[in-house]
C-alpha positions, 0 to 999 in steps of 0.5 A: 194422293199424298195428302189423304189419310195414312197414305205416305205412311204406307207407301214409304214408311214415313209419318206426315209429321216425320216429312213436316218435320224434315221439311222445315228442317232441311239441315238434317235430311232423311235417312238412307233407308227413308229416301230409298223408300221415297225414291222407289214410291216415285219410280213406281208410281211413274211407272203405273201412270205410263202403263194405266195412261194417267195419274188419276189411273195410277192414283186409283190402281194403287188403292186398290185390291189387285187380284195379281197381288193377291188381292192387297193394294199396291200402296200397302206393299210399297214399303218393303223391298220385296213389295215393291218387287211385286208391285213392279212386277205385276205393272208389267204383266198389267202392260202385257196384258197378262193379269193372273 
């Protein structure tokens, strides 16, 4: 999911080249605000594979327009807070079964 195209930079605002670079360099780690960013994309991507069954699920739900988020993909609300919220939100009303 990673890996293709402009994904992690949408998720968490951070350019392929940018982790490359950080990865090679480990002496200087990301910034407060990038990790936050990382570790919120983990969390919610581990929370859309326990509710949709699978990775692949979850992977193909977050690129996809969401009629309970107004018809924007998860992933492209990821890297804000208050995204991040709705996203969450909405996982849990796709767990109850309530998909306004």
């Amino acid at each position: 999911m990673l890996s293709s195209g402009d994904t992690l930079e949408k998720a968490i605002g951070i350019s392929p080249r940018t982790l490359q670079h950080h990865k090679k360099d480990i002496s200087k780690p990301l910034s407060i605000e990038q990790s936050n960013r990382i570790w919120r994309f983990a969390k919610i991507l581990g929370r859309a594979i326990d509710v949709l069954g699978s990775k692949e699920e979850a992977e193909m739900w977050m690129n996809q327009p969401a009629f309970g988020l107004e018809n924007r993909k998860p992933i492209d609300l990821l890297a804000s807070a208050p995204g991040a919220e709705a996203v969450q939100d909405y996982l849990t009303r796709v767990e109850y079964g309530i998909y306004m």
